[in-house]
C-alpha positions in Angstrom: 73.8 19.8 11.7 73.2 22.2 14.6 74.6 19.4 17.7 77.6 19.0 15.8 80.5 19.5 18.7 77.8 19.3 21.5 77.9 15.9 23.7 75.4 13.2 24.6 74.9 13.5 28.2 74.7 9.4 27.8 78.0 8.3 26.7 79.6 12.0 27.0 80.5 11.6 22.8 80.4 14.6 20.9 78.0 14.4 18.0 79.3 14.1 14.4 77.3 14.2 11.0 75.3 11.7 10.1 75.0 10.8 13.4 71.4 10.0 14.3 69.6 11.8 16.9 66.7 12.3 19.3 65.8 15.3 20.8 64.0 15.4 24.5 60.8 16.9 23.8 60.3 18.7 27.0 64.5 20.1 27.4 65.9 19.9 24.1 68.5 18.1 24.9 69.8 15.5 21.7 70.6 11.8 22.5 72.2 9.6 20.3 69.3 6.8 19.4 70.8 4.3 21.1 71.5 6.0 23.8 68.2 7.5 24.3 66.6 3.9 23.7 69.0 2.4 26.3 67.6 4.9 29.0 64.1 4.8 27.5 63.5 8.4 28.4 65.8 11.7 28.7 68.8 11.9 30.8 67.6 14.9 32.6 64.0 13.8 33.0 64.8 14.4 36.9 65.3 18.0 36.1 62.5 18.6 34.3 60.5 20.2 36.8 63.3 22.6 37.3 63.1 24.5 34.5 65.9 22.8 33.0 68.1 24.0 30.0 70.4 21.8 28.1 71.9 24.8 26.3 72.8 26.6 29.5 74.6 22.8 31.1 78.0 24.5 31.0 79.0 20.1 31.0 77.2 19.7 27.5 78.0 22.9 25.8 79.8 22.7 22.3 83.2 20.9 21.8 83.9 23.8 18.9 84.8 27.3 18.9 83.4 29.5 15.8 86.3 32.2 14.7 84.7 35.6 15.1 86.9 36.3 11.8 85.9 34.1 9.4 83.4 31.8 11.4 85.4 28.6 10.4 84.1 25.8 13.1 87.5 25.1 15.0 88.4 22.6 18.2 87.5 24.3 21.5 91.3 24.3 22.9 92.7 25.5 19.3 94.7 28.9 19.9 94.2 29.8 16.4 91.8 29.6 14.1 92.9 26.8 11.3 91.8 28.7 8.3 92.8 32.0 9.1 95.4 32.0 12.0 93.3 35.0 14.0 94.0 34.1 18.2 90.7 32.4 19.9 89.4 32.4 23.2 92.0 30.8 25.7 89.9 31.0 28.6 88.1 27.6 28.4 91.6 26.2 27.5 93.0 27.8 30.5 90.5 26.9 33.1 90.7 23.0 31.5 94.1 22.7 31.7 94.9 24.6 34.9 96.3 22.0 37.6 93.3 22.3 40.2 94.5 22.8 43.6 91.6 23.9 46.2 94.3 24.1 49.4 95.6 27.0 47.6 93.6 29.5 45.7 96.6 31.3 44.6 97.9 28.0 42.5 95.9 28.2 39.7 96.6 32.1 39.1 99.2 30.8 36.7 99.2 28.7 33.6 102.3 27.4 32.3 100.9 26.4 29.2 99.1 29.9 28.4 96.0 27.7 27.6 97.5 24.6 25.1 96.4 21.1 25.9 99.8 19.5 27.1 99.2 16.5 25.1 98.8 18.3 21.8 101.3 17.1 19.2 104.5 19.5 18.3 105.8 18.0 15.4 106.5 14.6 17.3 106.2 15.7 20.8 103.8 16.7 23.1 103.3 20.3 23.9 103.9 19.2 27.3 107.4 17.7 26.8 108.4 21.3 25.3 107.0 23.5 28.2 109.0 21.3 30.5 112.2 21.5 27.9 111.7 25.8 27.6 111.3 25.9 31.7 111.5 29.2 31.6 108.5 32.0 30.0 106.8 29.1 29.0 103.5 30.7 28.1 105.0 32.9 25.6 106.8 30.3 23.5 104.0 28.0 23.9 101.9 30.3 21.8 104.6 31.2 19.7 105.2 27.7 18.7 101.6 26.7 18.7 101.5 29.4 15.8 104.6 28.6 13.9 103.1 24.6 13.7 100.1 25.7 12.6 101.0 28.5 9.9 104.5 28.3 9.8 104.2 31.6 11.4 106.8 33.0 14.0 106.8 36.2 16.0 109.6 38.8 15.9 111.9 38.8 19.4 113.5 41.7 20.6 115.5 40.1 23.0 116.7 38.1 19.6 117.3 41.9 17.4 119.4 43.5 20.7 121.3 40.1 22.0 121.3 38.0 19.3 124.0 35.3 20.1 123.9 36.3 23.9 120.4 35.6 23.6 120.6 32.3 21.8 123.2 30.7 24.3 121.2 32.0 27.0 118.6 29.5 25.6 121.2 26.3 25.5 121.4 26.7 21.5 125.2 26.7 21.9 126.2 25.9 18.5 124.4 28.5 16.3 124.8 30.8 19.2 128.5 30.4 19.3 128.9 30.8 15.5 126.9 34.3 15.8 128.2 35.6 18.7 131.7 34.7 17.1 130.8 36.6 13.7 129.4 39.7 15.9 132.5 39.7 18.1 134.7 39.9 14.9 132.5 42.2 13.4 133.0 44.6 16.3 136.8 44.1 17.2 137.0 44.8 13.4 135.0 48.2 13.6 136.3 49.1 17.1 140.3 49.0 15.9 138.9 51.4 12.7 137.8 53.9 15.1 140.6 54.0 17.0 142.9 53.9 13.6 144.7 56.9 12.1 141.8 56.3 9.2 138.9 57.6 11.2 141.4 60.8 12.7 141.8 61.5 8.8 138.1 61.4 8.6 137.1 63.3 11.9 139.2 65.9 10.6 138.5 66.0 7.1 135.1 66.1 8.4 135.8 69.5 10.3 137.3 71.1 7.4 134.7 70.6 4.9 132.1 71.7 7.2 134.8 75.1 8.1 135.2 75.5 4.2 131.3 75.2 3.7 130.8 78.0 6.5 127.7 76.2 7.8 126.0 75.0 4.6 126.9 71.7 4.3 126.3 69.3 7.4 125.7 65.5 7.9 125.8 63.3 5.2 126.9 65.8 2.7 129.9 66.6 4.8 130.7 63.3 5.6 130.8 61.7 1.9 132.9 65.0 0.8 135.3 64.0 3.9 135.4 60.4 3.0 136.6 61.6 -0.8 139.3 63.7 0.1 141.2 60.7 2.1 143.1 58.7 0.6 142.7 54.8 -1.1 143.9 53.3 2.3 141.9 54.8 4.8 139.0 54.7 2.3 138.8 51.7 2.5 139.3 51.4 6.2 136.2 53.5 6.6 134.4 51.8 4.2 135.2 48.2 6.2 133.9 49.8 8.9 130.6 51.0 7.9 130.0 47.5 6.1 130.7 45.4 9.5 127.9 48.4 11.1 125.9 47.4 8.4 126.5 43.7 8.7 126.1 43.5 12.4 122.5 44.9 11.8 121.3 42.7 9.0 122.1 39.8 11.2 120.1 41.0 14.3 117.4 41.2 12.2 117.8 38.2 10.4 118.2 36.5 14.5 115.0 38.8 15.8 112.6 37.3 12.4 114.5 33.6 13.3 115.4 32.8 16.6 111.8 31.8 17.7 112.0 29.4 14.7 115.1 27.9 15.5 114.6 27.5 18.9 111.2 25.7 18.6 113.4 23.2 15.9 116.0 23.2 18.5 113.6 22.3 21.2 111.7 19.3 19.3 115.2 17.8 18.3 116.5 17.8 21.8 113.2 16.0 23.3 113.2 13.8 20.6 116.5 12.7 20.8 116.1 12.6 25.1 112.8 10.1 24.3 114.8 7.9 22.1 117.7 7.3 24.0 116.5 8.1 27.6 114.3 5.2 29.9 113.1 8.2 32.1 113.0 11.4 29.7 111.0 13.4 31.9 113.4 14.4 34.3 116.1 14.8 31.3 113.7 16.9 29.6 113.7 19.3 32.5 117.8 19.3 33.0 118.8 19.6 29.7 116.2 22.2 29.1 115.8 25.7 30.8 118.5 28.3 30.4 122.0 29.0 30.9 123.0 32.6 32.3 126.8 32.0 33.0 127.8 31.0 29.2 125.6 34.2 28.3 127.0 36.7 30.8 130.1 35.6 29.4 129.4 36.5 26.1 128.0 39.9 27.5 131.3 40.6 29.3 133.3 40.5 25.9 130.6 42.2 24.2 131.4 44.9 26.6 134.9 44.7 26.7 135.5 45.3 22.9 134.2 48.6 24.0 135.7 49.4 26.8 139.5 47.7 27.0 140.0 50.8 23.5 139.2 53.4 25.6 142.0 53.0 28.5 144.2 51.4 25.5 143.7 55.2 23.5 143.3 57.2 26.5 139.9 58.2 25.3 
């Protein structure tokens, strides 16, 4: 039916199949039957003489937006199209939602929620309720978990791939960032104390010789795998302890960079869930418990950077 999602400018309900209509035969503009008998006579009979248009009425225009992908008939403050995920138009979300404030023109440049209705549900709380729980960037993990409720969908964080547990107890996930950050740390005390071990010396200079005995032919990887055979079972295994904690170290910042949006929209819905239950005014708990924490994280970042640099003035290098 072509006025499904449009509104009765009567009682302001959007029409629905089956629903029985009457069209104004001078504007076009649909009534439900009862509303239309109610009145006796169209809603905008005083603007008839005015060249009136219902389907211009900006008021009255369609409750749904059609995906330009695969035209599937979605709500008009959807972010994503339901059947195929492709990104709507935000803009009537954004201009609905925005909190009007005419004393300053500047207010409204700004939406926090990056065009979601606050009072959408998010797996058992409002879309609101997380905004005011991620405090800060809230428009780009309001899409991001928009998408990942819809299609189980997340988005790939850099910040998660270069600072992985730094990252996650910058966010107040303290637990699963503490376990990471512990696991890098280890990783690189572990690799740093190789480097600086008579193992890699017997490799650097195993290294040199094979490339002097190959006068120039051999280079990179070839040189470095001929090195690593001539040393001995010890330090062979020293280097090969090293490159696995290099190769470790990488898997899991990927595995954080493909996750960490996940986890910290679970992490998120727990923590206002469990602030709702036990909390008589959860709104201003929501807002201090939430947010971020940049002194637990700086910490993290100074021992990050100290496994790197306390080596060099221990070595003398």
């Amino acid at each position: 039916m072509e006025f499904i999602g449009l509104k009765c400018p009567v009682c302001e309900k959007s029409f629905e199949n089956g629903d029985d209509i009457v069209v104004c035969p001078d504007c076009g503009t649909p009534h439900h039957r009862a509303c239309w008998e109610e009145l006796n006579h169209c809603a905008f009979e005083d603007k008839h003489g005015e060249d009136f248009d219902f389907g211009e009425d900006k008021e009255y225009q369609s409750d749904i937006t059609i995906c330009p992908k695969c035209q599937t008939e979605n709500d008009k403050n959807a972010f994503y199209c339901s059947k195929c995920g492709n990104p709507l138009n935000i803009e009537p979300q954004y201009n609905q939602y925005q909190n009007q404030n005419t004393a300053n023109p500047f207010a409204n440049a700004f939406d926090p929620m990056a065009g979601i209705n606050p009072e959408e549900d998010m797996g058992g709380v409002t879309a609101g309720e997380l905004a005011k729980f991620v405090g800060n960037n809230t428009p780009y993990f309001m899409r991001v978990f928009s998408r990942i409720k819809a299609f189980d969908k997340g988005r790939f964080s850099f910040c998660g791939f270069l600072l992985t547990g730094f990252y996650m107890i910058y966010r107040k996930m303290y637990k699963l960032g503490a376990i990471i950050a512990a696991v890098m740390i280890l990783l690189m005390i572990t690799e740093t104390y190789i480097q600086y071990s008579p193992a890699y010396t017997a490799l650097s200079k195993a290294i040199e010789s094979s490339s002097a005995v190959a006068s120039g032919y051999m280079s990179g990887y070839t040189a470095i795998l001929n090195a690593y055979m001539k040393l001995d079972t010890g330090n062979q295994i020293m280097i090969t302890v090293m490159m696995l904690c290099s190769v470790l170290r990488l898997v899991i910042q990927i595995v954080v960079g493909f996750n960490v949006n996940r986890w910290y929209f679970k992490h998120c819905v727990t923590q206002v869930k469990s602030i709702k239950a036990n909390d008589e005014t959860p709104n201003k708990t929501i807002e201090n418990k939430g947010g971020v924490n940049l002194a637990p994280a700086i910490s993290i970042g100074i021992i990050y950077a100290a496994v790197y640099i306390i080596p060099m003035f221990i070595f003398g290098y």
